[in-house]
MARMI-319106 format. One record per residue (C-alpha): x negated, y, z negated. Coordinates in Angstrom, 2 decimals, padded with zeros to 5 digits. Layout:
residues N
+---------+---------+---------+
:       x :       y :       z :
+---------+---------+---------+
:       X :       Y :       Z :
...
+---------+---------+---------+
//
This chain:
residues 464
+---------+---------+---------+
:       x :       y :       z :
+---------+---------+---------+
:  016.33 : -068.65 : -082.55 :
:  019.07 : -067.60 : -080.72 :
:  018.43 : -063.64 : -081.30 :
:  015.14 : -064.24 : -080.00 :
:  016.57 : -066.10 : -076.66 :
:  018.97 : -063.18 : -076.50 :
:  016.30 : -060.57 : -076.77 :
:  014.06 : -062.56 : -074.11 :
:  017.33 : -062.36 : -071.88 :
:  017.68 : -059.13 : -072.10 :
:  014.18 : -058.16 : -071.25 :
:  014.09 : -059.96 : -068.23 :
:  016.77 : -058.56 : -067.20 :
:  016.16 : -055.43 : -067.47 :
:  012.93 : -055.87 : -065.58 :
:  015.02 : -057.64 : -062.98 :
:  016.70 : -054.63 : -062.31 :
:  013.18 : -052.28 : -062.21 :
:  011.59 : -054.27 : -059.62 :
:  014.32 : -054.74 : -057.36 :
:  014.10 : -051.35 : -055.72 :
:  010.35 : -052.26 : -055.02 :
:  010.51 : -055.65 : -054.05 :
:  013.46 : -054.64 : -051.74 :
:  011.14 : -052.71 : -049.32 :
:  009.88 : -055.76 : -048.51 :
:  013.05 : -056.89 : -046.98 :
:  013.93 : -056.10 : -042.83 :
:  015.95 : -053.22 : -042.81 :
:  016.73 : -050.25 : -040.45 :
:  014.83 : -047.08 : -040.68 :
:  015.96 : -044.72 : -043.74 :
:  018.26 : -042.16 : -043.19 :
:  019.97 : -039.68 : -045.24 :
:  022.86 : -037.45 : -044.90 :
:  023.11 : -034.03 : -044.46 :
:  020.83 : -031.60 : -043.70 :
:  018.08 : -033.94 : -045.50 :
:  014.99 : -035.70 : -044.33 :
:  013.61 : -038.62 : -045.74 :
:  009.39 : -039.02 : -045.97 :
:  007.50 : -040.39 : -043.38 :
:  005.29 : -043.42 : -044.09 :
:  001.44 : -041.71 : -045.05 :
: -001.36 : -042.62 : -043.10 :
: -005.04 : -042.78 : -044.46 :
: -006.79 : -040.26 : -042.18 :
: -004.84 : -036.81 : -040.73 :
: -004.56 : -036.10 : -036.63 :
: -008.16 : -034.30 : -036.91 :
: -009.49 : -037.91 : -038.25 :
: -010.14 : -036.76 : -041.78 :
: -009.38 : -038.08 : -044.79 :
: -005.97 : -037.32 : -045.66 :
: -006.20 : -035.92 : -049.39 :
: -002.64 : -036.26 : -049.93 :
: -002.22 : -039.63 : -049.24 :
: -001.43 : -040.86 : -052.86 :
:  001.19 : -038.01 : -053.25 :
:  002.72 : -038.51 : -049.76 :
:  003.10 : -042.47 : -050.22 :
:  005.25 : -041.58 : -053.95 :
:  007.44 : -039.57 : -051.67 :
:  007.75 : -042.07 : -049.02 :
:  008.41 : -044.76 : -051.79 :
:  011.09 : -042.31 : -053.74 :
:  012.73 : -042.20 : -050.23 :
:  012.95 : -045.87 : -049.23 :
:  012.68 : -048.02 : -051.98 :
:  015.59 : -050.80 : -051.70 :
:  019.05 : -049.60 : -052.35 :
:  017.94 : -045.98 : -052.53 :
:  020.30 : -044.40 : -050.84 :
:  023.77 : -046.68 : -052.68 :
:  021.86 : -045.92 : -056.15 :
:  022.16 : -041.75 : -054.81 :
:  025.69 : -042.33 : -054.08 :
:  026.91 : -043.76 : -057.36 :
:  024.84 : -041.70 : -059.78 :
:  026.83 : -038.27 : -057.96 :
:  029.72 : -040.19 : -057.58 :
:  029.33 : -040.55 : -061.71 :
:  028.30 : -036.76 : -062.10 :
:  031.02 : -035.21 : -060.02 :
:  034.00 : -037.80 : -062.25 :
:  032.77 : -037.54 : -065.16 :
:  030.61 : -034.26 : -065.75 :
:  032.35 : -032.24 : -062.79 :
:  028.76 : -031.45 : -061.64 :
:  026.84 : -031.71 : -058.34 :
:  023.25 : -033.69 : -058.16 :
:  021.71 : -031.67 : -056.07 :
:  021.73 : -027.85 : -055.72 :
:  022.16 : -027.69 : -052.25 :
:  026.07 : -028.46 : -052.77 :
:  028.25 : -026.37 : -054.50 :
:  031.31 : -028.13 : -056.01 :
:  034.64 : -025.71 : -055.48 :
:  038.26 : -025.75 : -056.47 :
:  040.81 : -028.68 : -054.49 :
:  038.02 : -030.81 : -053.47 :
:  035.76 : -028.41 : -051.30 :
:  032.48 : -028.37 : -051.00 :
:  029.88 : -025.47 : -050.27 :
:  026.08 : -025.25 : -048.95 :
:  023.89 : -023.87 : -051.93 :
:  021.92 : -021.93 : -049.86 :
:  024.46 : -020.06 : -049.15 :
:  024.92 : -018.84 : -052.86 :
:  022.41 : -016.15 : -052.40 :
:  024.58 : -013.85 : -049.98 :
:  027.80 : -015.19 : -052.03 :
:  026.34 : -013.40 : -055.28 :
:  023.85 : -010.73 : -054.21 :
:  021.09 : -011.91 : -055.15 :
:  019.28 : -011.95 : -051.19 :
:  019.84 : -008.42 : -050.28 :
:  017.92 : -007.33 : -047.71 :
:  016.18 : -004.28 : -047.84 :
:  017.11 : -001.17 : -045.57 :
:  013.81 : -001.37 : -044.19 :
:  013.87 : -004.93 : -043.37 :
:  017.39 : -004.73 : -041.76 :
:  015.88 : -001.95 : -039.51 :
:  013.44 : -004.02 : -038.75 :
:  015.99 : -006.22 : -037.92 :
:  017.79 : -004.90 : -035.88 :
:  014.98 : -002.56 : -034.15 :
:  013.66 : -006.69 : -033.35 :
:  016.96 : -007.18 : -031.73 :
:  016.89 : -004.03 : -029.71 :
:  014.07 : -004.88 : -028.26 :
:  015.11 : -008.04 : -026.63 :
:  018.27 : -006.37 : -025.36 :
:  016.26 : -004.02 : -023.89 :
:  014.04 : -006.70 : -021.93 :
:  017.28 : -008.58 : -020.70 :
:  018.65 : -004.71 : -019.36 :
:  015.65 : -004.22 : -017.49 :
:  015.25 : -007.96 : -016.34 :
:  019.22 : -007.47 : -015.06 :
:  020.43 : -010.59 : -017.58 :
:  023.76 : -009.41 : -020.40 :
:  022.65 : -009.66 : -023.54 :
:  024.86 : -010.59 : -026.89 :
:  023.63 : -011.18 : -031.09 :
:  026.35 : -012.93 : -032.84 :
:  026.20 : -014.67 : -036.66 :
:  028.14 : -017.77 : -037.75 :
:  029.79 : -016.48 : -041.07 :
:  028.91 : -018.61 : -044.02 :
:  032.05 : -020.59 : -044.66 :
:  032.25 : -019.23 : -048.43 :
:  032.43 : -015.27 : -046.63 :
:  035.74 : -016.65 : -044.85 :
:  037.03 : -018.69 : -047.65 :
:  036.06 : -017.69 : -050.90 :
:  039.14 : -018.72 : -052.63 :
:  037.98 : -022.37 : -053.53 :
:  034.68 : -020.90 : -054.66 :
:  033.93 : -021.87 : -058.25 :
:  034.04 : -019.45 : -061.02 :
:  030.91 : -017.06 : -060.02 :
:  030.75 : -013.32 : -059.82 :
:  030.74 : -012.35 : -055.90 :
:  028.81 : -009.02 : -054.92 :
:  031.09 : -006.39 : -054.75 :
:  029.22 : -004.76 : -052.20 :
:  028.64 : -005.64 : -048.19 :
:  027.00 : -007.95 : -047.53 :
:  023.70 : -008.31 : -045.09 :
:  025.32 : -009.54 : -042.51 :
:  028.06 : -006.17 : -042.31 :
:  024.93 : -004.34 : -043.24 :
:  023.32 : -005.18 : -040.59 :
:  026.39 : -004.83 : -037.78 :
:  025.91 : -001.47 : -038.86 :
:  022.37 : -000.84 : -038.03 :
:  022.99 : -002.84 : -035.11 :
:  025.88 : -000.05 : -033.71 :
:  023.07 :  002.45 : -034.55 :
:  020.36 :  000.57 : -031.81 :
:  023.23 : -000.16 : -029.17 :
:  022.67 : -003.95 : -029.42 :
:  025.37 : -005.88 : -028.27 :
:  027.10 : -007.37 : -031.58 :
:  030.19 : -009.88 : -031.90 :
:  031.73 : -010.16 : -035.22 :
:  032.68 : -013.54 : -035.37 :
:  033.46 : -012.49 : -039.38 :
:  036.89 : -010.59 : -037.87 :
:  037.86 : -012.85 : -034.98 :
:  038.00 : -015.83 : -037.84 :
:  039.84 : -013.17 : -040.39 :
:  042.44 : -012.69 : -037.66 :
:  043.60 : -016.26 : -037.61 :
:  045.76 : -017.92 : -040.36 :
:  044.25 : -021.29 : -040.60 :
:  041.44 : -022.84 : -041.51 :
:  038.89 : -023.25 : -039.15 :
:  035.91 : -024.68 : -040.98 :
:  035.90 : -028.17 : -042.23 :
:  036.06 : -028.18 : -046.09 :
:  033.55 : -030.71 : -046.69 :
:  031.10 : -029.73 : -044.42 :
:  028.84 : -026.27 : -043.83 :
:  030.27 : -025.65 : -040.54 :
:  033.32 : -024.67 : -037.84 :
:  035.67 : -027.73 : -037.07 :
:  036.06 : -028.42 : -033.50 :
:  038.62 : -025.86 : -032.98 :
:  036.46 : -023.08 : -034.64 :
:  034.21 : -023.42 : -032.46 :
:  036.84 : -023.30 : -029.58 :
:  037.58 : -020.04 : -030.76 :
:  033.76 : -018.84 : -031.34 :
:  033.35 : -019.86 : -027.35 :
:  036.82 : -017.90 : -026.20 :
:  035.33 : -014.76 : -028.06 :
:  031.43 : -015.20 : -026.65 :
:  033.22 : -015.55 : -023.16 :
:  035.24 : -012.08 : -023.80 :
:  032.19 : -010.45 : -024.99 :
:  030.75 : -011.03 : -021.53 :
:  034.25 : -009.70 : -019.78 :
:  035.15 : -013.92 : -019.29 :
:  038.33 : -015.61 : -019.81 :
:  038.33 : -019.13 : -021.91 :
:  041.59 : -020.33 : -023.56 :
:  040.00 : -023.52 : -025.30 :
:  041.34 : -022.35 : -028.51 :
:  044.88 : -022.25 : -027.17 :
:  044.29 : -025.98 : -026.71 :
:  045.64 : -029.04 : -026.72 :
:  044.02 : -030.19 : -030.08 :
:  044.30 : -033.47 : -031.58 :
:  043.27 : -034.69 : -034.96 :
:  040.66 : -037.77 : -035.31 :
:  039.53 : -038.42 : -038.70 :
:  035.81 : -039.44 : -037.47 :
:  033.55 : -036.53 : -038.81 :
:  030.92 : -037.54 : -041.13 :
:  030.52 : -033.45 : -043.24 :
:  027.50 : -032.81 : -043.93 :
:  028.15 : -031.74 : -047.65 :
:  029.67 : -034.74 : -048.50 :
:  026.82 : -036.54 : -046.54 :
:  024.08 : -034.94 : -049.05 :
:  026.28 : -035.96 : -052.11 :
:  027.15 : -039.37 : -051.24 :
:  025.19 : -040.75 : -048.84 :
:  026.41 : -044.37 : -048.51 :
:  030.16 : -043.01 : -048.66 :
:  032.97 : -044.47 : -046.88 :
:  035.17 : -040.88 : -046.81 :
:  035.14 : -038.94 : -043.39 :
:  037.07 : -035.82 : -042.02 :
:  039.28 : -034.94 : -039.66 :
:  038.74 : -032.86 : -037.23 :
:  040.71 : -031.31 : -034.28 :
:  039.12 : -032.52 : -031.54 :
:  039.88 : -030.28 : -028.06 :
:  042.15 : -032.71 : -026.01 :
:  041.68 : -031.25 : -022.91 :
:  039.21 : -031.45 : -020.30 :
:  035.72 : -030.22 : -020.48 :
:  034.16 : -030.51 : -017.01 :
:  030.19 : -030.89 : -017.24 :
:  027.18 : -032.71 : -017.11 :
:  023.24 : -033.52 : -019.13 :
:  020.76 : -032.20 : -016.77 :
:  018.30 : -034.19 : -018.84 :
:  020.10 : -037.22 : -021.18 :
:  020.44 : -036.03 : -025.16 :
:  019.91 : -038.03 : -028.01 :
:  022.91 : -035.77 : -030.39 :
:  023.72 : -032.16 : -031.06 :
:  021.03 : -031.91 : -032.69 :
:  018.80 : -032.00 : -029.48 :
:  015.66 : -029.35 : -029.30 :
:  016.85 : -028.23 : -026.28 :
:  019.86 : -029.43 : -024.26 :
:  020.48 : -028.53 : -020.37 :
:  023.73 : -029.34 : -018.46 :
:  025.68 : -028.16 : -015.47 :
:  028.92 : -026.98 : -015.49 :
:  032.19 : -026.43 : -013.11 :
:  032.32 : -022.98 : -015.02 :
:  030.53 : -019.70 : -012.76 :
:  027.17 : -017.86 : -014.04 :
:  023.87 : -019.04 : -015.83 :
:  023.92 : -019.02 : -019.84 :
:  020.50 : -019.11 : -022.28 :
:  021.78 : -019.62 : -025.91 :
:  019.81 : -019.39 : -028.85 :
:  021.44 : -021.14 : -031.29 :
:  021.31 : -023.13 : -034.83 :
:  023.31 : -025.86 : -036.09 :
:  026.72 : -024.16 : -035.22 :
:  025.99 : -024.47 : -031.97 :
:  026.36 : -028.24 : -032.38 :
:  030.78 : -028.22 : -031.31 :
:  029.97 : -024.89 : -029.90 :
:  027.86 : -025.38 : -026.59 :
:  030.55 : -028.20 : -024.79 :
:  032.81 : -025.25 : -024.37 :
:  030.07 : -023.08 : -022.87 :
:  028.68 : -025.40 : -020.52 :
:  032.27 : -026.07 : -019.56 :
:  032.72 : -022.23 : -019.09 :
:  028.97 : -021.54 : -017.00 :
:  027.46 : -023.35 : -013.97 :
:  023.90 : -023.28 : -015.47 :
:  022.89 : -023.72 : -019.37 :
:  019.80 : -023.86 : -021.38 :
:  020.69 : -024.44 : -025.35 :
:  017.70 : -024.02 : -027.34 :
:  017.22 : -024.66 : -031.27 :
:  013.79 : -022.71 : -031.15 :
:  013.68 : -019.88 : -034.11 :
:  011.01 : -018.21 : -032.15 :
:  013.01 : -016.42 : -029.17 :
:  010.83 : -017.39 : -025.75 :
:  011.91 : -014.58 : -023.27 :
:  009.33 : -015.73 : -021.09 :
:  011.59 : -018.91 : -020.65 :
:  014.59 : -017.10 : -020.43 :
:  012.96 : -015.06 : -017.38 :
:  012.21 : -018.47 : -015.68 :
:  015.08 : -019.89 : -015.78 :
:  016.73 : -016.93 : -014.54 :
:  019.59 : -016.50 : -016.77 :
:  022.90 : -014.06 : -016.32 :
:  023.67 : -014.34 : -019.91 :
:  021.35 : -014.74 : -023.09 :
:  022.83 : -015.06 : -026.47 :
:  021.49 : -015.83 : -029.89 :
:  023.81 : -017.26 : -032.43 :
:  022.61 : -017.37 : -036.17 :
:  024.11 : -018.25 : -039.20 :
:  024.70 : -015.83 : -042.12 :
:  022.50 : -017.17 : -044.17 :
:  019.34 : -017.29 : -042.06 :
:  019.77 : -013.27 : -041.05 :
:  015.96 : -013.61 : -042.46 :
:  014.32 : -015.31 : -039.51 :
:  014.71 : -011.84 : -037.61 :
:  011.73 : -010.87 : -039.53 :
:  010.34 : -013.92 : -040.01 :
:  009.33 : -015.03 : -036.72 :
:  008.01 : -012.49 : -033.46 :
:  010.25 : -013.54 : -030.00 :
:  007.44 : -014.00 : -027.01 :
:  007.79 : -011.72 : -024.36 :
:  006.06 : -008.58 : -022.98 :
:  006.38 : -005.51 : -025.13 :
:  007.63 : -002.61 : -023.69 :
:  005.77 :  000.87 : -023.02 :
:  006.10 :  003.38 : -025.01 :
:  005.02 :  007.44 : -024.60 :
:  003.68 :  008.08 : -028.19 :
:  001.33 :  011.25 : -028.20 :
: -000.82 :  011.92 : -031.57 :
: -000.59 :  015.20 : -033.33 :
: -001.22 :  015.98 : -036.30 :
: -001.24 :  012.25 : -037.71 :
: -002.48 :  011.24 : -040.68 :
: -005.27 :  008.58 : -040.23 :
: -005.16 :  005.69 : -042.49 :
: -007.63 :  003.07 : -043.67 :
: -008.78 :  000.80 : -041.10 :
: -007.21 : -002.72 : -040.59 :
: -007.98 : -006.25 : -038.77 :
: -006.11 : -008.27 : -036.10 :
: -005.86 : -011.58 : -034.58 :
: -005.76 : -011.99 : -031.34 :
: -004.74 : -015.63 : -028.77 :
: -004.01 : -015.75 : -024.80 :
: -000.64 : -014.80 : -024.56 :
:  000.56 : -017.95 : -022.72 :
:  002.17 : -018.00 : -019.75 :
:  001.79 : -013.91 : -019.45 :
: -001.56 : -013.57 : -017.22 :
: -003.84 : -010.69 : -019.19 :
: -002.25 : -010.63 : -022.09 :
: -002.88 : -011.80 : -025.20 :
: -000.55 : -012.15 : -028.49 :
: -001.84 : -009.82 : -031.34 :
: -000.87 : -009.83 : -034.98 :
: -001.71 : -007.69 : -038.10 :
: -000.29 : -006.73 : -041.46 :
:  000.28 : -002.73 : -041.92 :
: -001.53 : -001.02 : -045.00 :
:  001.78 :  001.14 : -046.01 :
:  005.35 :  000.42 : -044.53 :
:  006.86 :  002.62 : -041.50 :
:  010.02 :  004.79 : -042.60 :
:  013.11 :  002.40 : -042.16 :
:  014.02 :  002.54 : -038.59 :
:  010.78 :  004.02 : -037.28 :
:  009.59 :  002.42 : -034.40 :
:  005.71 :  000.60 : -034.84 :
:  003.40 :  001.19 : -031.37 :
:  000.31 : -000.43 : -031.16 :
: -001.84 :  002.08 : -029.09 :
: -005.01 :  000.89 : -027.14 :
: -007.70 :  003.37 : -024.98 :
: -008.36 :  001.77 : -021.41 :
: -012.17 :  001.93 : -020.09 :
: -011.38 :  005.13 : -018.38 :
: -010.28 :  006.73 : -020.88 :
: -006.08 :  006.32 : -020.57 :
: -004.00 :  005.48 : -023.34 :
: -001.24 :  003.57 : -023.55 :
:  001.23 :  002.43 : -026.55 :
:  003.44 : -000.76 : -026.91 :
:  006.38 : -000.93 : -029.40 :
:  005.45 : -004.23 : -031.68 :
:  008.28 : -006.37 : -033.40 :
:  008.05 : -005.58 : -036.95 :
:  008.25 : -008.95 : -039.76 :
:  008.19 : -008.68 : -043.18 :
:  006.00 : -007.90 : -045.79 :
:  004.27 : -005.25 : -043.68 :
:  003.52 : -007.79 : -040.58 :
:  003.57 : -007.15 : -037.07 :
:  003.13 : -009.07 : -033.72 :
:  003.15 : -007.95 : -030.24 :
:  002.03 : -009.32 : -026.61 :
:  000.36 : -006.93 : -024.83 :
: -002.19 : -006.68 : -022.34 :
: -005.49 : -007.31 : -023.80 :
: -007.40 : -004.80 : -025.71 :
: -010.12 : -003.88 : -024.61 :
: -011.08 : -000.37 : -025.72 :
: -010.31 :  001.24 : -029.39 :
: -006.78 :  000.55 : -030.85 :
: -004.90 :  001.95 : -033.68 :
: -001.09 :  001.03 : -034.93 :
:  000.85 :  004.21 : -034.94 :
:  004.30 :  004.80 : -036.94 :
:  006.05 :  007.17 : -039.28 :
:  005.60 :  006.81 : -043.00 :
:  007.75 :  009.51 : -045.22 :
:  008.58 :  011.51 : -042.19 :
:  005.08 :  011.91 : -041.38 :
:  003.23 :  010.53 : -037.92 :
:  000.30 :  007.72 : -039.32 :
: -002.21 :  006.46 : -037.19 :
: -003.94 :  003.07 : -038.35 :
: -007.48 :  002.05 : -036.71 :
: -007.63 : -001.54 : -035.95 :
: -010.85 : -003.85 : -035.47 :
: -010.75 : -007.88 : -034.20 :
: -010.83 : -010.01 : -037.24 :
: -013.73 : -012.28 : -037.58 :
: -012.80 : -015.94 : -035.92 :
: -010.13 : -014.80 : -034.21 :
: -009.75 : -016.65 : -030.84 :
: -011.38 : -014.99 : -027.95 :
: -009.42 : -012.97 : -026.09 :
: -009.12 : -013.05 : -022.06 :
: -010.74 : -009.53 : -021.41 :
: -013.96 : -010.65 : -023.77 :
+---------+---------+---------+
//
């Protein structure tokens, strides 16, 4: 009898314990968050914005349960607090567990090891991408700088676990050199950190500390012939910073860092009030001299106080795709774009919007290709043009420049220089096309020309 009572015991128990997490969502509680760079699912609905019926309803509300079921977030915390004790491992493989209690982003593995080389055509690309928005902030009389946040494991590889690191440079050196090549304006942020003899990255977190980031602004400020001395300082140490590493292993976890926090005075206001950092766009005005447009990522978070300090006018913007067209109306002295190491990839994953430039490009002798499609939209807010896109049947020669090159009704040509993607893509805005049109490059040291036709469906242009 009493085996029996014990094994009833048990049982409930243990169902107890299964439908608390459940029944728990039915309690009041604050919206889900979790740490990080993580994002927790949305609640589903039944139909999508078009009114249909969402097909991915039953799969969307198991995510949105995973996320939010009762004590979700405390059960995360203990179960990596367990792993990382016990089985020195980490839960999730977007933190890397290193030596004397540091922690590392996974994605950054990749360009640790090796294993995310780019190619020498895509760096071109690259870097002939980059080229072509210094060349539009020349011409429109605005300074233009590329920079890239170094992955912290490039600075400080020492408390790296045990893995094999590429012996070789990596893409981000790769690339400075290409850069030199196309006269784009490059600060290596990877020597002004070697120079110093502390650590200026926080070691459970992805990112600069406070006074990193002091010395990121001092050397973005030189680069434009400006004088900063934030990281000369004052500096003083508040353990408040919630890392972002730690976040994503133990979400519910009392620890936080310190950081050292610039104690002097940073003189500037929010055009337009921010909710964080994190803020799509963020606008303030400054006791500093000049106008500023910064492309930036997630380092730009303890970066930008020092620049709107140092500039009367600034426009931070977290958009990958890089609007010139905005740039031009707010009438910038100074455009930079800051990207991490890691995400060197987005120059050939996304085309900047702005008018391409003219190029001279004669034909002789070229070597006429199978005929391809393009889309083609209104290039917003550029009157006549229209944005056009493609994929290229055979890749240009690394470094080649790619002109689209359209007939006018009277019989003129004219070429435009396109920003090349990867995987063959291209995009350009251009006025429209009108006439016959062809994509014109070099492929093994020999001049191609590429006929081009309107896909079917694609959106009408303005000159149709």
């Amino acid at each position: 009898m009493g085996k029996k009572v014990g094994y009833t015991v048990f049982t409930v128990l243990i169902l107890f314990f299964c439908t608390v997490p459940s029944v728990g969502m039915l309690l009041p509680k604050e919206e889900a968050t979790v740490g990080g760079n993580q994002v927790v699912a949305a609640a589903p609905s039944l139909q999508t914005p078009e009114g249909e019926l969402n097909k991915a309803y039953v799969s969307q509300l198991l995510d949105y349960v995973e996320d939010h079921h009762y004590l979700h977030q405390e059960m995360i915390t203990a179960w990596s607090a367990l792993n990382v004790k016990a089985l020195k491992t980490s839960i999730t493989k977007d933190v890397v567990l290193g030596k004397n209690n540091w922690l590392y982003y996974g994605e950054t593995l990749a360009d640790y090891t090796g294993t995310a080389r780019m190619s020498e055509g895509e760096l071109c690309a690259a870097a002939r991408n980059l080229s072509l928005l210094a060349e539009y902030c020349k011409k429109s009389g605005m300074q233009f700088l590329f920079t890239i946040a170094p992955n912290k494991n490039s600075l400080y590889p020492e408390n790296m676990p045990n893995l094999t690191r590429h012996p070789g440079i990596g893409n981000a050196e790769a690339l400075a050199s290409v850069l030199e090549k196309e006269d784009v304006p490059y600060l290596d942020l990877f020597q002004t950190f070697r120079e110093q003899n502390e650590t200026l990255y926080f070691t459970q977190d992805s990112h600069w500390n406070s006074k990193g980031a002091a010395l990121a602004a001092d050397a973005i400020n030189a680069a434009f012939g400006r004088k900063s001395t934030y990281f000369s300082g004052p500096f003083i140490p508040i353990d408040d910073h919630r890392s972002d590493l730690y976040d994503m292993l133990y979400p519910t976890g009392p620890d936080s860092e310190t950081d050292p926090r610039y104690g002097g005075s940073l003189d500037f206001t929010y055009d337009v009030p921010i909710r964080s950092a994190e803020n799509l766009t963020i606008m303030t005005t400054g006791a500093g001299t000049g106008s500023l447009y910064m492309f930036r990522d997630s380092f730009g978070n303890l970066l930008y106080p020092y620049l709107a300090d140092s500039c009367e006018h600034t426009l931070f913007s977290r958009s990958v795709e890089f609007d010139m067209n905005r740039v031009t109306a707010q009438e910038a002295d100074m455009v930079v774009i800051e990207l991490v190491e890691r995400n060197l990839d987005y120059l050939i994953q996304n085309a900047p919007a702005m008018p391409a430039p003219e190029r001279d490009v004669t034909i002789t002798d070229a070597k006429i290709l199978d005929e391809i499609s393009f889309e083609s939209t209104p290039a917003e807010p550029l009157e006549g043009c229209v944005s056009i896109s493609g994929k290229l049947p055979i890749s240009p020669d690394a470094g080649s420049p790619v002109c689209l090159r359209t007939e006018s009704p009277d019989g003129t040509f004219h070429a435009y220089e396109v920003f090349q993607l990867e995987d063959g893509k291209f995009a350009v805005q251009c006025p429209d096309v009108t006439g016959a049109a062809s994509m014109v490059y070099a492929v093994n040291g020999q001049m191609v020309s590429v006929p081009m036709h309107q896909a079917s469906g694609s959106a009408v242009t303005s000159g149709s």
